[in-house]
N, C-alpha and C positions, 0 to 999 in steps of 0.2 A: 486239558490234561495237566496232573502236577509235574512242575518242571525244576533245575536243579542243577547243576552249573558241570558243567562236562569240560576239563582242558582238551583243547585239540591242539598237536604238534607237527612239528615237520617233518617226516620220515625220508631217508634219502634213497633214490634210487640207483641205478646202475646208470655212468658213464656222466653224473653231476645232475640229473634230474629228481628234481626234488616233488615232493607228495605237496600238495598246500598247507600252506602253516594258515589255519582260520582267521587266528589277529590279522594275517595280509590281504582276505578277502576284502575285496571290491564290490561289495553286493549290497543290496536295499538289504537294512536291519530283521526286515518279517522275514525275508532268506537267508539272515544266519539263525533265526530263530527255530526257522525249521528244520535249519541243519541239527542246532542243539538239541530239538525233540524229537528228533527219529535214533539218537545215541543215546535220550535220556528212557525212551519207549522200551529201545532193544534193551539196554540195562534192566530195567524194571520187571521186565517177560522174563528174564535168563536167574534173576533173582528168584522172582513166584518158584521156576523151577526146581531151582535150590531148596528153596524152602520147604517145598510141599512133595519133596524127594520120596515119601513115606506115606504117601497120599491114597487108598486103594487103588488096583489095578486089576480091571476085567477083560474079560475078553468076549466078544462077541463071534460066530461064526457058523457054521455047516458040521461040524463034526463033534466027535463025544466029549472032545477036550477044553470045548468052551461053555466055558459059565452061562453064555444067554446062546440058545439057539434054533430056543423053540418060539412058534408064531412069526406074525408080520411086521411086527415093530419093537424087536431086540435089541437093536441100538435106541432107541426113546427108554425102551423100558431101564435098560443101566444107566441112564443120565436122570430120571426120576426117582431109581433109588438113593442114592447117594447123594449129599452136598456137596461132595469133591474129588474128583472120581478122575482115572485115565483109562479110557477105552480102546484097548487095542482091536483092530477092527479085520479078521478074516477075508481073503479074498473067494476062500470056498463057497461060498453062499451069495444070492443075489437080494439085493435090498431095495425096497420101494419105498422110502418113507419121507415124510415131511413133519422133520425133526424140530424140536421146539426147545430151546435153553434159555429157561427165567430165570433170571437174575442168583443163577451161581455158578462158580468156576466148572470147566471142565474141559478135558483132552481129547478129542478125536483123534488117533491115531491107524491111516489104515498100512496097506502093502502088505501084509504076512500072508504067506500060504495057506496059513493054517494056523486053529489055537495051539498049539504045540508051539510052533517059532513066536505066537503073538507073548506067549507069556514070558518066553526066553527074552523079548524085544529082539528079535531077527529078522528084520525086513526082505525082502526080496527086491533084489537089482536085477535089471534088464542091460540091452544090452545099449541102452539109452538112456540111465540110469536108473532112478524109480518106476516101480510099478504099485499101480495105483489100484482102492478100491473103490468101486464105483457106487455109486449113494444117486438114486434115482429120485424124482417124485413121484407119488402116485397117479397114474392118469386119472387127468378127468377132476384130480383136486380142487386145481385153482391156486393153490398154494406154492409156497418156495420150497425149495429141499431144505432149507435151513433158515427158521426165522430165531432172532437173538433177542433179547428183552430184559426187563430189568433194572432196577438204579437205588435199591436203596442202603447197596455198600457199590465197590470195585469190583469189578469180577474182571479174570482173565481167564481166555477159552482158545486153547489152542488146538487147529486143525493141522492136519498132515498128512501127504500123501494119500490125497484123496481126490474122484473125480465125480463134481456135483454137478448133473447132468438133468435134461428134462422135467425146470419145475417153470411154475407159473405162477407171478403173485399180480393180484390182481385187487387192494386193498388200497384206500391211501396210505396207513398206517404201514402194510404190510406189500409193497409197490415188486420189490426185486423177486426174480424166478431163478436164481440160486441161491443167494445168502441177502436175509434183507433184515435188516434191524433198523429198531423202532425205541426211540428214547431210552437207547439205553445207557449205563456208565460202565463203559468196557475195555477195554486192550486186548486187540483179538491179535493171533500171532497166525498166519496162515506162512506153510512150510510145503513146498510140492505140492500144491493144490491146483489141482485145472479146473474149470466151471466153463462149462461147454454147453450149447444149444438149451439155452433158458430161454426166458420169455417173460418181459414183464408187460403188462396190458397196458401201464401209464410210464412208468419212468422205472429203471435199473434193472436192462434183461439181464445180467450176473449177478451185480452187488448193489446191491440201495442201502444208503444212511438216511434216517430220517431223523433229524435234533440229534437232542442227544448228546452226552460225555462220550464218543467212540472214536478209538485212537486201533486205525491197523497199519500192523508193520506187515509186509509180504517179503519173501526171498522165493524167485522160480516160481512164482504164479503164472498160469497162462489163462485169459479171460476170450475163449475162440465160440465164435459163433453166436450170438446171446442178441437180443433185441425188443425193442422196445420206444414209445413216443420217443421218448426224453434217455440220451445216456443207456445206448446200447449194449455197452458192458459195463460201464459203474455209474451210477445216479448220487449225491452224495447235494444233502441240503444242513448247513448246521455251523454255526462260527465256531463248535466246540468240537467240530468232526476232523479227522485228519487221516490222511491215505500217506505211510512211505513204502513202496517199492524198491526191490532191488532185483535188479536181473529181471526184471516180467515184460509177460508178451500182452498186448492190448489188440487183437486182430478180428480182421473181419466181421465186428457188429456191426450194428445197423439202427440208428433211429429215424422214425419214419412219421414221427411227429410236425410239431411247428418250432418247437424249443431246441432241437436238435443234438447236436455233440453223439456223433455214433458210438465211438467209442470209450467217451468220458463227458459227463455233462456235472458242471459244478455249481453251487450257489448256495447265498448267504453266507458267506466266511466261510465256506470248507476251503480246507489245507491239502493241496497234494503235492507231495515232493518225489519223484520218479529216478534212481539212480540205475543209469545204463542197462539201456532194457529197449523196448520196442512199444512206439503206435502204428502200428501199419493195415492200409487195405479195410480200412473202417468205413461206411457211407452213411450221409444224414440226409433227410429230401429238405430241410433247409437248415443253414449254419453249422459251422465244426464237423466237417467231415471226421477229423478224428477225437477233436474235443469244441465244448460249447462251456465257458468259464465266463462266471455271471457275478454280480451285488456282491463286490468284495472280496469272491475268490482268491484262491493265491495258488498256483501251481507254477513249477519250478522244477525242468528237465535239466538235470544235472551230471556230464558225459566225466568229470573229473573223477580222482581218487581222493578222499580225505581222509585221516587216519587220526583214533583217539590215543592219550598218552599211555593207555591201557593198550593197546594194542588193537584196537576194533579198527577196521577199516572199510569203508561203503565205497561204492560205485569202481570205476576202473579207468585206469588212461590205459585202455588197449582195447575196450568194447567201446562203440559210441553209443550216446544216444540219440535214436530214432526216432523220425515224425514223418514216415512212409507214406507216400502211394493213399493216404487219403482221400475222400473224394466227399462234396457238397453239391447237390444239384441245382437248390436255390440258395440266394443270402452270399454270405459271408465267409472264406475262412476254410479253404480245403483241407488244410492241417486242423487249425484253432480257429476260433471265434470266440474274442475277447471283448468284454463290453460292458461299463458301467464304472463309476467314478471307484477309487479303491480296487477294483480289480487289475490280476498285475499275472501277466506271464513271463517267464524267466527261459531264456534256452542256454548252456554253455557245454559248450566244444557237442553241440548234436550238428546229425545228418538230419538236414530238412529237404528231403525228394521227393519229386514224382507227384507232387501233391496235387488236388486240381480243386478250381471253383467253377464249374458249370455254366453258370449262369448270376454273374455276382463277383463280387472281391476279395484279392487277396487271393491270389493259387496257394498259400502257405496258408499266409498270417493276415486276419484281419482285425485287428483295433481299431476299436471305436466308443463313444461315448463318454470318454473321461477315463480309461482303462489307461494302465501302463505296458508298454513290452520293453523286455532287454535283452539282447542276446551277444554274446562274445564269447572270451576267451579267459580264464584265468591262472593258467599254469602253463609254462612251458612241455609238462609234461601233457599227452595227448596219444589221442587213439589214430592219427593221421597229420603230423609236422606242417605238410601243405594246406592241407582242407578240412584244419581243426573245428571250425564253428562251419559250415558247409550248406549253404543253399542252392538245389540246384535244379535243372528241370521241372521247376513247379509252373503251371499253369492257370491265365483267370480268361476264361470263354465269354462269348456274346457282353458286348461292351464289359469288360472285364477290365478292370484297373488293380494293376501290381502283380505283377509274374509270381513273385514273391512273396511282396509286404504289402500291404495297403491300412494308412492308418489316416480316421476321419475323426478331429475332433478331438484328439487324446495326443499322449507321448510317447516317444519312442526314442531308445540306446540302441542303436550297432556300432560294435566296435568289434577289430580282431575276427572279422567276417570275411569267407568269400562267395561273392552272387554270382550265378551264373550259370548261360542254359536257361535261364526264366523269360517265358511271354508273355504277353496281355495286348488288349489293343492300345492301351491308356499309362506307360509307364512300364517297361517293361519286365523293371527289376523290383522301383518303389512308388509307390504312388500314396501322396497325402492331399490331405483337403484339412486346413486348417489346425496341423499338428505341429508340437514341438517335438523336433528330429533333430538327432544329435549323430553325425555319422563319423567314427573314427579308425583311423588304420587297418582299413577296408580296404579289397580289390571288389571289383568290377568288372567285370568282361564278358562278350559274348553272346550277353542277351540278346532275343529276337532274332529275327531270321527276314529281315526288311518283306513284312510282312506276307510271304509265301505261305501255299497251302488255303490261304483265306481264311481260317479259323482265329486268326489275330490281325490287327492294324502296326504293332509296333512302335509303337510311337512314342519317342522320347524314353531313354533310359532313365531318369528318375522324371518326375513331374509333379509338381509340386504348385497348389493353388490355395485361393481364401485367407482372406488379410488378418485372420487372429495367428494365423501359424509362423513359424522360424522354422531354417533350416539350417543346421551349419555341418559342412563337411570339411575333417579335417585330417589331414594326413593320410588321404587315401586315393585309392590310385584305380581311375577309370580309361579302360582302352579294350579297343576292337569291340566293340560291340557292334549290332549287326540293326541297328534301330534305324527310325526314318525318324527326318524332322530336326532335330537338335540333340546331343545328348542328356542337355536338362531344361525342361520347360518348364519357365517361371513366369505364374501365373497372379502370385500374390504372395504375399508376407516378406518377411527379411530373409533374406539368404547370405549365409559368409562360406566363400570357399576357400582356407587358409591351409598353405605347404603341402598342397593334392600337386598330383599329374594328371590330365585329362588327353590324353593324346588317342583321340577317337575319330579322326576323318571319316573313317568307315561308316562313323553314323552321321554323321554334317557340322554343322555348326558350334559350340561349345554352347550357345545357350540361346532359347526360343523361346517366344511368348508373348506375356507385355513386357511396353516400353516404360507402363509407372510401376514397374516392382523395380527394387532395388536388390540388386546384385551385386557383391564387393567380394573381389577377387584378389587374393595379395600371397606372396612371396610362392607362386605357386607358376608350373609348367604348362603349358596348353599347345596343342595342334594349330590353335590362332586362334588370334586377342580382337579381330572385327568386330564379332560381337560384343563384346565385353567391353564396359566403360569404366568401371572402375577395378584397376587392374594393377596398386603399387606393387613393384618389384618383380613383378610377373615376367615370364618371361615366355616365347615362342621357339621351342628346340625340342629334340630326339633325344628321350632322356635315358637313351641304348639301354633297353632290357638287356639283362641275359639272352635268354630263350623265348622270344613273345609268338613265332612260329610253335613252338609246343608248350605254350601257354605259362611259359615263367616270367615273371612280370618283375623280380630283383633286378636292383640297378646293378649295371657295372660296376665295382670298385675303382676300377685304372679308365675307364672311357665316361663316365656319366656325367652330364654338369647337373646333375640333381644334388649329385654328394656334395655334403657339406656348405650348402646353398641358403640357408634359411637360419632364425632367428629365434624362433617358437615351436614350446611342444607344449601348448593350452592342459591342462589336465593332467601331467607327466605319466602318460600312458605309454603303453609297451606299442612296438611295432607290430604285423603282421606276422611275425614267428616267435611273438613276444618276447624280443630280445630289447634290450632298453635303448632309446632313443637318445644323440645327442653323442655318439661317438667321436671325436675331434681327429680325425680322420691328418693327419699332420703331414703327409704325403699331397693333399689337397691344401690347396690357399680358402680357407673362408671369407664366401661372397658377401655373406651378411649373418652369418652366424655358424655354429657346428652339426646342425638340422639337417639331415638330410629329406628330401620334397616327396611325397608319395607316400604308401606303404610302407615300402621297406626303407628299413635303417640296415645300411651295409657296412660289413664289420672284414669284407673281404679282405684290405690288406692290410688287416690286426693277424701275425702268425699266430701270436697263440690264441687267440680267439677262434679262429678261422679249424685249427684245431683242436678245441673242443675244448680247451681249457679255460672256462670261465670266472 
């Protein structure tokens, strides 16, 4: 897409919470890029609009008031007469068609009662908001409800308030059984549109990209029910493609393929960027129960508010984003299934639940292949203060490795995370084989359930093997977990665990495994250092939570020898409520520095901090 330099600023909110100011963004370069072209898209769509204010306007419908209302393919016929047309579309009448838009602009608009309000533009509201009109396929076609086409200008085709229901594409060209486009060069603007119980035969039961210039922005899309091999409700193949979201629902598809992604299946460079919305209750019979992101991909769930100097504002700190109750029978990746060099998933401030991997890895998240994940936190502001970045209850079955994460062979960023509630037999929260793992101002706690029920082993709260990988955990804080074996079994590669608390008796040992990995443990608190050989400034104490009975894991201010204990904050990253690190706490004697050890940096007896004045 053509792109074009957008200022993004800091917009302040109520009680000193601030919106993100983009220049402060912490993110791989392709994720502010994407940020830029989903403000540069919406701009672009709201221009066209402008511009072609004076553009003809028909109306389609059942009654004497509309321009097209005779025969079975009334809405095709007003998008054929015309180069540039706005269709307002009746709900009085029912439509069966499998509409075709070549390569020129134009407006779908439904919800009117009737041509009367359609021509007045007066929609009808329910009592749920929009009320849609509904655009069927024909049975027995074969086709989508909506195929897109076209490239030898720009065209924008904007849908709205519409429900694209029972089509079937079954082409490679033409793959998606709601809306599927095919090399085309486009900027599609979908507004209240649901695509419900489609069907594609090969890949994209809602929405297929094939190649292609095709850039869609959505707001309040819902993609329920749709199915298909590959990318159950979006299939999307193209380095030039890109999907942004805002507000939309991704549920209950199904792919039933071998390439899998139920709910979102990506490849060759498509772009998707998801602002505070939902994947939830998606299945694939193998990899990405809710998404399958492949050769370069780039998706990026994004649960923050950012705001342009124009006033535009995406996503929300007060809705999360979700990566629900997914489910993989075989493979990898109950949430996502990540995999191949250049491919990169991104999650910040999302709820990642309930997800499961069947038979395979990763109850969440599985990376592999040379793929990147990162997930954290990057604004104080937040849809949840405690459980901003939120992994929890996710599941990986029958030799199952990583409750949560499981990453083979590729990299992996957590920071500003909490895990927990996750099983597996193999690793209960993370599990790696030969990755670089970066873990920062993270909690811990709670995983496994020392292997009851039978359906898990438990074993080992992180687990970590194979001599090309690194681990390093740092400033974060693992306790009660419910694991057998050791809290971390080190199996192979380097591992640093630097200014953590591991105070986990509950699960055994602080570390298990081999004796030839190398394990270096420094300025950091532990349940006990037997196992542990190298272990500068380390220390064996109670580093008195608050609350560790109702799972609050902040150090004491006035009791804690963790406060102001330490020396280094590597990376000068934010704490677990992303409050800044390195408080000089002057009421404590510093042991070796102004660091406090764990998660939390405690700002307890700073009054004005402590009250809100930052």
């Amino acid at each position: 897409m053509n792109k074009y330099i957008i200022i993004l600023c800091t917009f302040i909110l109520p009680f000193g919470i601030q919106a993100i100011n983009f220049e402060d963004l912490d993110v791989d370069n392709r994720v502010k890029q994407q940020i830029l072209d989903s403000f540069t898209l919406r701009q672009s769509i709201d221009q066209f609009v402008k511009d072609n204010s004076n553009i003809p306007v028909v109306t389609v419908g059942g009654d004497n008031a509309c321009d097209y209302r005779i025969g079975s393919t009334k809405i095709q016929d007003a998008i054929n007469e015309h180069t540039s047309v706005e269709i307002r579309i009746a709900r009085n009448d029912t439509y069966n068609e499998n509409l075709v838009i070549n390569d020129n602009s134009v407006s779908l608009r439904g919800g009117y009662a009737n041509c009367t309000d359609a021509a007045n533009n007066i929609p009808s509201e329910g009592n749920l908001g929009s009320i849609w009109t509904v655009v069927g396929g024909v049975a027995g076609s074969k086709q989508p409800v909506i195929k897109i086409l076209g490239n030898t200008q720009r065209n924008t085709i904007i849908l709205e308030r519409l429900l694209l229901g029972l089509g079937e594409g079954a082409t490679n060209e033409f793959p998606g059984g709601g809306i599927s486009i095919y090399q085309a060069d486009a900027q599609i603007s979908l507004e209240d549109v649901r695509i419900w119980f489609n069907e594609g035969i090969l890949r994209g039961g809602g929405v297929a990209i094939i190649e292609g210039d095709t850039d869609i922005t959505a707001n309040n899309l819902e993609l329920f029910f749709n199915k298909a091999q590959s990318g159950g409700g979006i299939y999307c193949d193209g380095s030039e493609a890109s999907l942004t979201l805002h507000f939309s629902s991704i549920g209950g598809n199904d792919a039933n393929g071998i390439t899998g992604g139920g709910g979102i299946s990506l490849h060759n460079g498509c772009s998707l960027l998801m602002y505070s919305g939902g994947i939830t209750g998606n299945t694939s019979a193998k990899h990405g129960g809710g998404m399958a992101i492949s050769s370069g991909s780039i998706v990026t769930l994004f649960g923050h508010e950012i705001c342009s100097l124009s006033g535009a504002c995406f996503g929300s700190n007060t809705a999360s984003m979700r990566l629900l109750a997914n489910k993989v029978s075989r493979g990898g990746g109950g949430g996502a299934y990540v995999v191949g060099i250049n491919t990169m998933l991104s999650i910040y401030a999302g709820m990642v639940t309930s997800n499961e991997a069947l038979s395979g890895a990763g109850g969440a998240i599985d990376v592999t292949g040379g793929a990147t994940f990162t997930t954290g936190r990057l604004s104080k502001a937040c849809w949840n203060q405690e459980h901003c970045n939120y992994y929890a209850e996710n599941t990986a079955f029958v030799f199952g490795q990583g409750g949560a994460i499981r990453c083979h062979s590729a990299t992996m960023s957590i920071t500003n995370t909490v895990l927990t509630d996750n099983r597996a037999d193999l690793g209960t929260a993370v599990n790696m084989f030969n990755c670089t793992t970066d873990i920062r101002s993270s909690l811990i706690y709670q995983n496994g359930d020392y292997g009851t029920n039978g359906d898990w082993n438990d074993k080992y709260v992180i687990y970590n093997s194979g001599s090309a990988g690194s681990l390093d955990i740092h400033h974060t804080t693992i306790a009660d977990n419910k694991s057998l074996e050791a809290v971390l079994g080190s199996f192979g590669g380097d591992t640093n665990i630097v200014a953590s608390i591991i105070h986990d008796s509950s699960t055994g040992s602080v570390l298990g495994g081999s004796t030839a990995t190398e394990v270096n443990v420094e300025c950091s608190m532990l349940h006990e250092d037997e196992s542990v050989t190298l272990k500068a400034f380390t220390i064996v104490d109670d580093p008195e939570f608050i609350d560790r009975a109702n799972n609050n894991y902040h150090i004491n201010a006035q009791t804690s020898p963790a406060v102001d204990y330490c020396y280094t904050n590597t990376g000068n990253y934010r704490d677990m409520d992303f409050e800044e690190r390195g408080w000089d706490d002057t009421s404590v004697t510093n042991l070796h520095g102004p660091y406090d050890i764990g998660a939390d940096e405690t700002y307890g007896n700073d009054i004005i901090f402590a009250n809100g004045f930052e």
